[in-house]
PAGU-533507 format. One record per residue: residue number from 1; x, y, z of N, C-alpha, C in turn. Coordinates in nm, 4 decimals, always signed. Layout:
+------+----------+----------+----------+----------+----------+----------+----------+----------+----------+
: resi :     n_px :     n_py :     n_pz :    ca_px :    ca_py :    ca_pz :     c_px :     c_py :     c_pz :
+------+----------+----------+----------+----------+----------+----------+----------+----------+----------+
:  NUM :        X :        Y :        Z :        X :        Y :        Z :        X :        Y :        Z :
...
+------+----------+----------+----------+----------+----------+----------+----------+----------+----------+
***
This chain:
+------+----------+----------+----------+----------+----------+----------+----------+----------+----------+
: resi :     n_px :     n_py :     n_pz :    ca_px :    ca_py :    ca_pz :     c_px :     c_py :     c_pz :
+------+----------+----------+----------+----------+----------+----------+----------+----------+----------+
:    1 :  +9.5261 :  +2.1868 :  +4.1043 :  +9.5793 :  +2.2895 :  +4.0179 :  +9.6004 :  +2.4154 :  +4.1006 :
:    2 :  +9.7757 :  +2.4930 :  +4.0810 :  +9.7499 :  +2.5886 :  +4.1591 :  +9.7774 :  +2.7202 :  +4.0562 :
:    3 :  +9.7283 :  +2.7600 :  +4.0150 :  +9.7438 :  +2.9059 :  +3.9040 :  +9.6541 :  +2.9930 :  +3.9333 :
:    4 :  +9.7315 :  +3.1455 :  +3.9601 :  +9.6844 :  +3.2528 :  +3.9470 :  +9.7000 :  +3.3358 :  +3.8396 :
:    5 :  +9.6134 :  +3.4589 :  +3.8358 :  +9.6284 :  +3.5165 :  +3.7289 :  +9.5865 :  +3.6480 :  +3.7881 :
:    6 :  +9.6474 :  +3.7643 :  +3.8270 :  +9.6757 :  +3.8709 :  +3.8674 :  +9.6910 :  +4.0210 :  +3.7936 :
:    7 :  +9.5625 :  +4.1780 :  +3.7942 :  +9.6192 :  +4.2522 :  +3.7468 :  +9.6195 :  +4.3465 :  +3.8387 :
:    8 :  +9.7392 :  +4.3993 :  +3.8400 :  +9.7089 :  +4.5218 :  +3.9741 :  +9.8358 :  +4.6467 :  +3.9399 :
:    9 :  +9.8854 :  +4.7559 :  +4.0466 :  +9.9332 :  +4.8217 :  +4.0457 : +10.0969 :  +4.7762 :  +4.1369 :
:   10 : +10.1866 :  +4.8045 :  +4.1139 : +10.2928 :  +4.8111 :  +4.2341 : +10.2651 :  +4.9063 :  +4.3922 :
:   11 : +10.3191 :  +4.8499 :  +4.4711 : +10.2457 :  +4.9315 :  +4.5701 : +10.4006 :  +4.9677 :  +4.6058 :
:   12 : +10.4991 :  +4.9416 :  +4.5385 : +10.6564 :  +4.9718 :  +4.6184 : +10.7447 :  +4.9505 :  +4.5165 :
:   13 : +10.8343 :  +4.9673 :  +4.4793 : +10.9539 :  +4.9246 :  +4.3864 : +10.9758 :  +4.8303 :  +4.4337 :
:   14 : +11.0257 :  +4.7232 :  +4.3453 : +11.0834 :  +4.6024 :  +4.3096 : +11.2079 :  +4.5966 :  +4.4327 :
:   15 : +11.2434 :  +4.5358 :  +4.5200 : +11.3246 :  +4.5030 :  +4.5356 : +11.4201 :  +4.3747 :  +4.5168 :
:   16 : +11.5566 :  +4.3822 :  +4.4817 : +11.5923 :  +4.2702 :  +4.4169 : +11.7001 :  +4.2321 :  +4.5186 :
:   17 : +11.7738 :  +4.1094 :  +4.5411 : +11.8399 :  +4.0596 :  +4.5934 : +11.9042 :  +3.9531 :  +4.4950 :
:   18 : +12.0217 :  +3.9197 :  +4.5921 : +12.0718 :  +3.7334 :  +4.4639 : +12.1134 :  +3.6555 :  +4.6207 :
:   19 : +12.1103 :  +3.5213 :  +4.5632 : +12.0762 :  +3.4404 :  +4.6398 : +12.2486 :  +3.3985 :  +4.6698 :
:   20 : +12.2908 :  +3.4011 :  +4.7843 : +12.4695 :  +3.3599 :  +4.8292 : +12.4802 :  +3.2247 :  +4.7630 :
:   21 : +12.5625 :  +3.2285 :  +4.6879 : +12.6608 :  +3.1259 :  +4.6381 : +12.5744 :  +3.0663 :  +4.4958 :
:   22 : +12.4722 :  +3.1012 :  +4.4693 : +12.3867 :  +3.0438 :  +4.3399 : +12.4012 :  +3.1643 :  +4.2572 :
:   23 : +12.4013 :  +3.2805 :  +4.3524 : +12.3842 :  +3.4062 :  +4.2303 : +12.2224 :  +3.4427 :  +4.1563 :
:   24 : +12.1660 :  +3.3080 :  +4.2231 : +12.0410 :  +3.3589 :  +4.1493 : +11.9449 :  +3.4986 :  +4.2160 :
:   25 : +11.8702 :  +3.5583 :  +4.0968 : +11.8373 :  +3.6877 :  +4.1119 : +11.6555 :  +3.6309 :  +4.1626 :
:   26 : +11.6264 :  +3.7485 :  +4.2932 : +11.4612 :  +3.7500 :  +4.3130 : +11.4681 :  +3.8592 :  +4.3594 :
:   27 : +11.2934 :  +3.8736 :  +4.3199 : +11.2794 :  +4.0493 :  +4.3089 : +11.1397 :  +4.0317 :  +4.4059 :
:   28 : +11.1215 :  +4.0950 :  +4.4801 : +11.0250 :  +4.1238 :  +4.5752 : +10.9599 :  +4.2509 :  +4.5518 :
:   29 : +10.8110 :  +4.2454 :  +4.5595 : +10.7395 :  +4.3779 :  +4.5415 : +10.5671 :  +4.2658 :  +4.5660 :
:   30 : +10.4979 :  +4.4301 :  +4.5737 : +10.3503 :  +4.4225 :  +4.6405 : +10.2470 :  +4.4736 :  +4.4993 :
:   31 : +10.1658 :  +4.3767 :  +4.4595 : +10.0483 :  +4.4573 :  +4.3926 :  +9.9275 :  +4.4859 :  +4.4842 :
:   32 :  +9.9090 :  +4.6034 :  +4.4568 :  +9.6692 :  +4.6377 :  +4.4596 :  +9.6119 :  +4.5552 :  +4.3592 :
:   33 :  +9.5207 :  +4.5057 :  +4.3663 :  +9.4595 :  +4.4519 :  +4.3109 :  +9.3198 :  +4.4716 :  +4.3754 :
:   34 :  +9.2147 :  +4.5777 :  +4.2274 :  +9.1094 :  +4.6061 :  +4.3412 :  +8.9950 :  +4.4826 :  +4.3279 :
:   35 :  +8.8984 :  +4.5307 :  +4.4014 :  +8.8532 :  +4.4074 :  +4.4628 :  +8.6877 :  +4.4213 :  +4.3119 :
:   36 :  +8.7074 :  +4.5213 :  +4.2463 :  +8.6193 :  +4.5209 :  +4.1346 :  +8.4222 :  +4.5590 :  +4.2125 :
:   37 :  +8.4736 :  +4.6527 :  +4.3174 :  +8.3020 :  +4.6404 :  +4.4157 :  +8.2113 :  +4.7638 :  +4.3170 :
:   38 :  +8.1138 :  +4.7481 :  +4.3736 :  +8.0205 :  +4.8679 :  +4.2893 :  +8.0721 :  +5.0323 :  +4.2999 :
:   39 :  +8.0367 :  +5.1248 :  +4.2719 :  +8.0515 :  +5.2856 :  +4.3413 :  +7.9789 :  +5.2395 :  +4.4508 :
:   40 :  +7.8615 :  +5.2001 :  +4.4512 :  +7.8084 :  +5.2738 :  +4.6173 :  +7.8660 :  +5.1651 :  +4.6932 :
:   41 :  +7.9185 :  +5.0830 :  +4.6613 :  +7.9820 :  +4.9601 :  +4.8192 :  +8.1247 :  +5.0480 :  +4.8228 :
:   42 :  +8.1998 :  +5.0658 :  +4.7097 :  +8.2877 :  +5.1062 :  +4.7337 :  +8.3120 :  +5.2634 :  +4.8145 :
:   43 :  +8.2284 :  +5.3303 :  +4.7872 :  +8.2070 :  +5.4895 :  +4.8873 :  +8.2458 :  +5.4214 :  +5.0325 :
:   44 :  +8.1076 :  +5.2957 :  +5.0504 :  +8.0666 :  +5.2792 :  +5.1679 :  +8.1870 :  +5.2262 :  +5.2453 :
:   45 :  +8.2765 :  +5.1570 :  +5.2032 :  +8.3948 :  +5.0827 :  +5.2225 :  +8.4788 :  +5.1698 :  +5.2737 :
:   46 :  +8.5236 :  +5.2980 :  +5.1942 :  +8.6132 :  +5.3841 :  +5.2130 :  +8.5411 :  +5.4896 :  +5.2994 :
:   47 :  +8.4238 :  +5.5038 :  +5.3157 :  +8.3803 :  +5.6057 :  +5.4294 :  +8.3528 :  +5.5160 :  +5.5826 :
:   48 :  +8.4073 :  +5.3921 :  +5.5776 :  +8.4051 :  +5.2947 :  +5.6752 :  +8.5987 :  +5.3103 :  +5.7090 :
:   49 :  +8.6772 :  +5.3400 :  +5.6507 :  +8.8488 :  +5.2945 :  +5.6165 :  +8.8654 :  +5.1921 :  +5.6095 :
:   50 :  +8.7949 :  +5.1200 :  +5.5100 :  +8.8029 :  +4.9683 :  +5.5013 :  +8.8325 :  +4.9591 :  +5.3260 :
:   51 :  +8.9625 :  +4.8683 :  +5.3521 :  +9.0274 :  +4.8898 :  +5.1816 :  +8.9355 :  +4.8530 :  +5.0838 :
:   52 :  +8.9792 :  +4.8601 :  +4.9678 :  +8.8539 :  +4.8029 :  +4.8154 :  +8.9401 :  +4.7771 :  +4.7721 :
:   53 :  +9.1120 :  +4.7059 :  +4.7865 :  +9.1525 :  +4.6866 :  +4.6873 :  +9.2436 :  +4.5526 :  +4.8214 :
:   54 :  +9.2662 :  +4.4754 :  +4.7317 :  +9.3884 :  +4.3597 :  +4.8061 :  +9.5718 :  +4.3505 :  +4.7801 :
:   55 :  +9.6235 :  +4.3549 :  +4.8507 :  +9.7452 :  +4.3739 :  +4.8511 :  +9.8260 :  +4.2218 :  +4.8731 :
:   56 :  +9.8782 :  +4.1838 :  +4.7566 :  +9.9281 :  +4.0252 :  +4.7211 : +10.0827 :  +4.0634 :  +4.7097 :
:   57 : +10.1477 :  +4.0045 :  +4.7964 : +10.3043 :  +3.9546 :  +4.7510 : +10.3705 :  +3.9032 :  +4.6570 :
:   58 : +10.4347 :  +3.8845 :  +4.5766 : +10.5122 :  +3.8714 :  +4.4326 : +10.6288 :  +3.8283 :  +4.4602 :
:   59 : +10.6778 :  +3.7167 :  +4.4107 : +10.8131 :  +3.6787 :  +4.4705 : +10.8427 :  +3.6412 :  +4.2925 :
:   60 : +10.9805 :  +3.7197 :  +4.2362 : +10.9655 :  +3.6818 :  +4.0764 : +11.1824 :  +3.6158 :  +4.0834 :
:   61 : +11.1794 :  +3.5067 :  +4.0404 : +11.3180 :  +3.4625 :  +3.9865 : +11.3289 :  +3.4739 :  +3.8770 :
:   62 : +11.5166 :  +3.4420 :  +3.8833 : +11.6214 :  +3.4571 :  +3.7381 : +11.5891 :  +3.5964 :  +3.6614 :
:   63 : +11.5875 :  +3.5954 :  +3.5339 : +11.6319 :  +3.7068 :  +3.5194 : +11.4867 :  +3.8188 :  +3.5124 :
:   64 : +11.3903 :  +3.7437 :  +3.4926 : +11.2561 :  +3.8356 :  +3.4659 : +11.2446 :  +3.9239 :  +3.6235 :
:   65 : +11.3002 :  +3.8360 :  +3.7247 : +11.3529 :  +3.9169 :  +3.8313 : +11.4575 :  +4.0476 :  +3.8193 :
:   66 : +11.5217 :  +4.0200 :  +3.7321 : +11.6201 :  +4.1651 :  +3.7039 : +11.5649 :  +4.2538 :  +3.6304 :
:   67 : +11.4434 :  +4.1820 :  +3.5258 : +11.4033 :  +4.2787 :  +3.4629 : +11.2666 :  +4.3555 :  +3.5457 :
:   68 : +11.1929 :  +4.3087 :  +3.5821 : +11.1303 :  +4.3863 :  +3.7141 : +11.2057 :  +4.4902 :  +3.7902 :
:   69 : +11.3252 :  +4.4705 :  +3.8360 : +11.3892 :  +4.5408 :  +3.9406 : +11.4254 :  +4.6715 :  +3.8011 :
:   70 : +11.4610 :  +4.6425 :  +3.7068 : +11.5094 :  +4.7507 :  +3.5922 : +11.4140 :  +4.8607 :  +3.5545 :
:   71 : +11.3195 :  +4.7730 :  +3.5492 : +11.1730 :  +4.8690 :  +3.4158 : +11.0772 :  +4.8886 :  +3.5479 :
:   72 : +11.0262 :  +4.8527 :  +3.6397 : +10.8991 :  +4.8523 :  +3.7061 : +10.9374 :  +4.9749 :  +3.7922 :
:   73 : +10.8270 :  +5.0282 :  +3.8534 : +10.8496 :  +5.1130 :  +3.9705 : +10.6962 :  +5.1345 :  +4.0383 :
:   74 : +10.6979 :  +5.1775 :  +4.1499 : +10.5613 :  +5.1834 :  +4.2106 : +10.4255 :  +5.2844 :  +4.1360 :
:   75 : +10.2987 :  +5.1914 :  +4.1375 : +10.2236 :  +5.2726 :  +4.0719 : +10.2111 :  +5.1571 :  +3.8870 :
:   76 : +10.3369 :  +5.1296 :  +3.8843 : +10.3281 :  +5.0672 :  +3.7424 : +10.2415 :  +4.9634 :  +3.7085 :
:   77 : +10.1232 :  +4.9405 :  +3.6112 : +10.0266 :  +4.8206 :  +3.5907 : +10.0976 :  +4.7416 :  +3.5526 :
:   78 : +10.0802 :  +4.5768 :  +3.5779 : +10.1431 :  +4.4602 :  +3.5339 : +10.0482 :  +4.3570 :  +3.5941 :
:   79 : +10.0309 :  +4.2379 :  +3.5282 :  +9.9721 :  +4.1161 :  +3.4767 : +10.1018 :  +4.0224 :  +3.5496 :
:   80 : +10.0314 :  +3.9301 :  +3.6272 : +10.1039 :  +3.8645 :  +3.7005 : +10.0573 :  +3.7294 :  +3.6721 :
:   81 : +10.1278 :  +3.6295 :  +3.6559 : +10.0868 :  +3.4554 :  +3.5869 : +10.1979 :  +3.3798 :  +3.7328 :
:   82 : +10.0998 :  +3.3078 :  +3.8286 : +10.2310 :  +3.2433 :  +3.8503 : +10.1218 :  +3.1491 :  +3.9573 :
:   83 : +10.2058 :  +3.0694 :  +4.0896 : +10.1184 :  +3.0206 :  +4.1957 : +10.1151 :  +3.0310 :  +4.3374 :
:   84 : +10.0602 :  +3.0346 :  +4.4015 :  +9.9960 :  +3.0354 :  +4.5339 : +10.1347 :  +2.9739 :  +4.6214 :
:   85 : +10.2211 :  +2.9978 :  +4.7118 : +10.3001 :  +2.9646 :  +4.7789 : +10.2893 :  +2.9884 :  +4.9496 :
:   86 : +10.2612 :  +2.8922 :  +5.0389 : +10.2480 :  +2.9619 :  +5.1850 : +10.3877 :  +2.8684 :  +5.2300 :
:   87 : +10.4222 :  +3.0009 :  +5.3342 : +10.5447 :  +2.9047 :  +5.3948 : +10.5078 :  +2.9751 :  +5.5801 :
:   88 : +10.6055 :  +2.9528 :  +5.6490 : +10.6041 :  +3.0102 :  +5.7862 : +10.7500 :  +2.9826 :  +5.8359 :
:   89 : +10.7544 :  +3.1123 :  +5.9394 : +10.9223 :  +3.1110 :  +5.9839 : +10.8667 :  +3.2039 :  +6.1508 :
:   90 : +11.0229 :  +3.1372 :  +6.2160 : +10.9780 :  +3.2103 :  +6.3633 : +11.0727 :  +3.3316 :  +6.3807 :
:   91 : +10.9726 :  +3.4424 :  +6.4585 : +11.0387 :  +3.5617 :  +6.4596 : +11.0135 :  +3.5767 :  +6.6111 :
:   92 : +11.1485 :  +3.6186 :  +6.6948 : +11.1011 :  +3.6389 :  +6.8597 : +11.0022 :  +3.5273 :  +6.9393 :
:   93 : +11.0270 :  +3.3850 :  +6.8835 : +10.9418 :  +3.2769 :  +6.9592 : +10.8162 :  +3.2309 :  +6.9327 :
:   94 : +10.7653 :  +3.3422 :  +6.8025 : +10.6536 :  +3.3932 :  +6.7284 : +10.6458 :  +3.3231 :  +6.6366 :
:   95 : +10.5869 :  +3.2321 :  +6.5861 : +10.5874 :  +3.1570 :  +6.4380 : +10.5048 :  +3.2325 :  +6.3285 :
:   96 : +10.4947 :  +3.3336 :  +6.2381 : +10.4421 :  +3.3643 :  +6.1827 : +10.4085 :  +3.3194 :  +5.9930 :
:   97 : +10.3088 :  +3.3520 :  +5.9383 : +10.3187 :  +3.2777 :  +5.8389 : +10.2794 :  +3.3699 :  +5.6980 :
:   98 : +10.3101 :  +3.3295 :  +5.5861 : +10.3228 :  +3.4180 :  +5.4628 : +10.2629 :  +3.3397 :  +5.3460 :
:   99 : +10.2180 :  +3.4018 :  +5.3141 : +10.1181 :  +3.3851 :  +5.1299 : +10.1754 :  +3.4737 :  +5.0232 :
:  100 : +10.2330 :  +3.4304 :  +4.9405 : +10.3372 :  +3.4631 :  +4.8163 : +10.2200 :  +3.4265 :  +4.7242 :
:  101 : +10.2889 :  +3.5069 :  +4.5861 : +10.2451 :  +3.4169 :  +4.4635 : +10.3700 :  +3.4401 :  +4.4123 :
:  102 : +10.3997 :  +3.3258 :  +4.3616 : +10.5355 :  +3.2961 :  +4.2784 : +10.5424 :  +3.2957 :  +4.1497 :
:  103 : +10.5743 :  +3.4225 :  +4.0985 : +10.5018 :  +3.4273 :  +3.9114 : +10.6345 :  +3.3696 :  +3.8539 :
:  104 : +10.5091 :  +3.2786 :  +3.7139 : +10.5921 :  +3.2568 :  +3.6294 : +10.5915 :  +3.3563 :  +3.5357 :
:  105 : +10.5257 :  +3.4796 :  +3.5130 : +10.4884 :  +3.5913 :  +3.4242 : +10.4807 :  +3.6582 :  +3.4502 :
:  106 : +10.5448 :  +3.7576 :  +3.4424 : +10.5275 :  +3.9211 :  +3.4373 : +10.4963 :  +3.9790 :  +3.3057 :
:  107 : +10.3697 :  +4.0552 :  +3.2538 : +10.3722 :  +4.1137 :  +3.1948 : +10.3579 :  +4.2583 :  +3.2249 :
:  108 : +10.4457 :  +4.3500 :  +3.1742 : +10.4393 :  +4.4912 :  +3.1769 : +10.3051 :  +4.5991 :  +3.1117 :
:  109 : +10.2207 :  +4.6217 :  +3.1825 : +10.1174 :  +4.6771 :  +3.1025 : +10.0960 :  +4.8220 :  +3.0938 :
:  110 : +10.1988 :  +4.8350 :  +3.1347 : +10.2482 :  +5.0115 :  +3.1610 : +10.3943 :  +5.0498 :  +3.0746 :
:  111 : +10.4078 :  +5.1124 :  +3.0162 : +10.5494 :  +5.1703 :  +2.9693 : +10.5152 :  +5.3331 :  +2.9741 :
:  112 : +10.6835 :  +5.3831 :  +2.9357 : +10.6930 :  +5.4989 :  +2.9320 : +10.7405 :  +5.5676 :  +3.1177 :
:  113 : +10.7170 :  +5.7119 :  +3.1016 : +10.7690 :  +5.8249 :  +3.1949 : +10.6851 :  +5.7549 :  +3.3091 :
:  114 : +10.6959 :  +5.7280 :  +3.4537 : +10.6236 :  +5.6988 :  +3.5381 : +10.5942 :  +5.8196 :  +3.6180 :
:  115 : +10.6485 :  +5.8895 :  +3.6020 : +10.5747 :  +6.0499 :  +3.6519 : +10.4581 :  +6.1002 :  +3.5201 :
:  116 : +10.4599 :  +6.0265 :  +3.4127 : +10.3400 :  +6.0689 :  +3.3339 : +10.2341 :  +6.0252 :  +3.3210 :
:  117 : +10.1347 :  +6.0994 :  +3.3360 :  +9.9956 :  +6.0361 :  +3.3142 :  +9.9862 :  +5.9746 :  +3.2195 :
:  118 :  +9.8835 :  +5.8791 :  +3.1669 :  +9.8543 :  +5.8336 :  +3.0777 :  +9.7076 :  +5.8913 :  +2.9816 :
:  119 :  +9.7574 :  +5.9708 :  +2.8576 :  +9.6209 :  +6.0177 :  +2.8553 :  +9.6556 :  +6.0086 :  +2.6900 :
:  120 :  +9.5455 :  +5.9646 :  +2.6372 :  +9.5426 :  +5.8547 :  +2.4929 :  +9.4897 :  +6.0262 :  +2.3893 :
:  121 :  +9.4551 :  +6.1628 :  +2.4696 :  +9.4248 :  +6.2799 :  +2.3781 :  +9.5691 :  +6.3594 :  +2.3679 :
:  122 :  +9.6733 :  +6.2976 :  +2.3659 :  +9.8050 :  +6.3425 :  +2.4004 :  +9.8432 :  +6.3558 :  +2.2328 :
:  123 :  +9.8325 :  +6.5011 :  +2.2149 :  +9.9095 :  +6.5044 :  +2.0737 :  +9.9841 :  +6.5125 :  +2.0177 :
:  124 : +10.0926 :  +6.4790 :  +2.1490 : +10.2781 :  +6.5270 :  +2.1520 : +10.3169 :  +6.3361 :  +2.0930 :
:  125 : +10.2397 :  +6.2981 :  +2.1347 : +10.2645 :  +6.1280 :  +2.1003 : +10.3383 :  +6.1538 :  +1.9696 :
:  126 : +10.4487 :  +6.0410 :  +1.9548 : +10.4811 :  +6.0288 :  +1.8180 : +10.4870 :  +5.9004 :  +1.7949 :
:  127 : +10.3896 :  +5.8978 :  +1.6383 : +10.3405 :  +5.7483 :  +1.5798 : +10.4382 :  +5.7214 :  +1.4481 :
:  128 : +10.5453 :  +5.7891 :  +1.4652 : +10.6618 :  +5.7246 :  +1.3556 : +10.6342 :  +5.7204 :  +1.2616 :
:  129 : +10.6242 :  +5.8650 :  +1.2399 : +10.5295 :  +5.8645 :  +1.0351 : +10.4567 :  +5.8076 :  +0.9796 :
:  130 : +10.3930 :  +5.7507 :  +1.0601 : +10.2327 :  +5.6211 :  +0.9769 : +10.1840 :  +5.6644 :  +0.8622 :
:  131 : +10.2107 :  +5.6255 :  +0.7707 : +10.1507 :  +5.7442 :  +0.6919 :  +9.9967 :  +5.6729 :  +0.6968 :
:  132 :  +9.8778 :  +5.7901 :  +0.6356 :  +9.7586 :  +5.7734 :  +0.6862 :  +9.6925 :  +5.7880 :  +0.8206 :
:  133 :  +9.8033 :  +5.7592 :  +0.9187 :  +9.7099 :  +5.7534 :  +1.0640 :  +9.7253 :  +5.9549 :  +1.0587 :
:  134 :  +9.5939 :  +5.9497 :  +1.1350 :  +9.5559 :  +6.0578 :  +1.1451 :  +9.4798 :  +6.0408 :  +1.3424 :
:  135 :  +9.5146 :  +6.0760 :  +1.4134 :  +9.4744 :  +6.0857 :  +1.5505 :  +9.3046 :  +6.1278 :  +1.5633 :
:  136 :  +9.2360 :  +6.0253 :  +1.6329 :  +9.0684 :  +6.0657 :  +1.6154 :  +9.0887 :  +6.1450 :  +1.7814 :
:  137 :  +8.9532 :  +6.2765 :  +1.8077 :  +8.9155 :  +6.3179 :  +1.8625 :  +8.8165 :  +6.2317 :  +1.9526 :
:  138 :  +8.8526 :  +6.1699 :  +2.0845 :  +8.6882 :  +6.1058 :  +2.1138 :  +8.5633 :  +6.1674 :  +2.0759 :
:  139 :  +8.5488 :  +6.2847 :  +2.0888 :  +8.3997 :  +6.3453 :  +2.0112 :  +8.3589 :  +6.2614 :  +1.9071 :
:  140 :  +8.4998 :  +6.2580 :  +1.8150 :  +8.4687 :  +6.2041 :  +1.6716 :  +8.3977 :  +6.0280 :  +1.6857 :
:  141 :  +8.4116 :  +5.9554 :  +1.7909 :  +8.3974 :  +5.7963 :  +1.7846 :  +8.2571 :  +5.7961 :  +1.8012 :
:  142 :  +8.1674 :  +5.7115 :  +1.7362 :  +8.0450 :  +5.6902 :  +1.7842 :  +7.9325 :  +5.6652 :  +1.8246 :
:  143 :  +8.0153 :  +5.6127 :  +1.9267 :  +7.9699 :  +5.5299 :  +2.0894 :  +8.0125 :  +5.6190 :  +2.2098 :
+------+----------+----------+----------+----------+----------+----------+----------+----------+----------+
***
């Protein structure tokens, strides 16, 4: 069985290409995906310059490939469903080799302004006349 299941950040915009004479669309881009370590390993990690987070390749076809290249941009959270792909090619006499994951899923777990923070005490939000909803204060929750 080869399935992954992936949540991380974009580390680059989507780049998209189409394939000569098929037309088919693939979109190339990088997630972070952190590595989930404690605070104090993680201090220790980064006061070492040693990453806490892993950086996985994304190779996405047809059209969920166009739609990546449309809506995503670097920084954006997304949920990645797909599998494990290694291939190798020679560069300068050099055979070098590559680890993909080839999603069958993209889910978008980010929307909205990508220059905007995300902050859930935002009272400019508009909830489309709900009637009844009334916006809680975290103070107010309690836990």
């Amino acid at each position: 069985m080869n399935n992954v299941v992936l949540i991380g950040r974009l580390t680059r915009d989507p780049e998209l290409r189409y394939i000569p004479g098929s037309g088919t669309a693939v979109a190339r881009f990088s997630i972070a995906v952190d590595r989930g370590l404690s605070r104090e390993k993680k201090q220790e990690m980064e006061s070492k310059n040693q990453p806490t987070a892993d950086f996985i390749n994304i190779v996405v076809w047809g059209k969920p490939a166009e739609n990546c290249a449309n809506y995503l941009v670097k920084g954006r959270l997304v949920g990645i469903q797909g599998r494990i792909q290694t291939g190798s090619y020679e560069k300068d006499g050099v055979r070098r080799y590559t680890t993909d994951v080839v999603a069958n899923n993209v889910e978008f777990l980010e929307w909205g302004d990508a220059n905007r923070s995300q902050n859930f005490n935002d009272t400019s939000l508009d909830f489309g006349g709900i009637e009844g909803f009334h916006p809680t204060d975290n103070d107010d929750i309690p836990f």
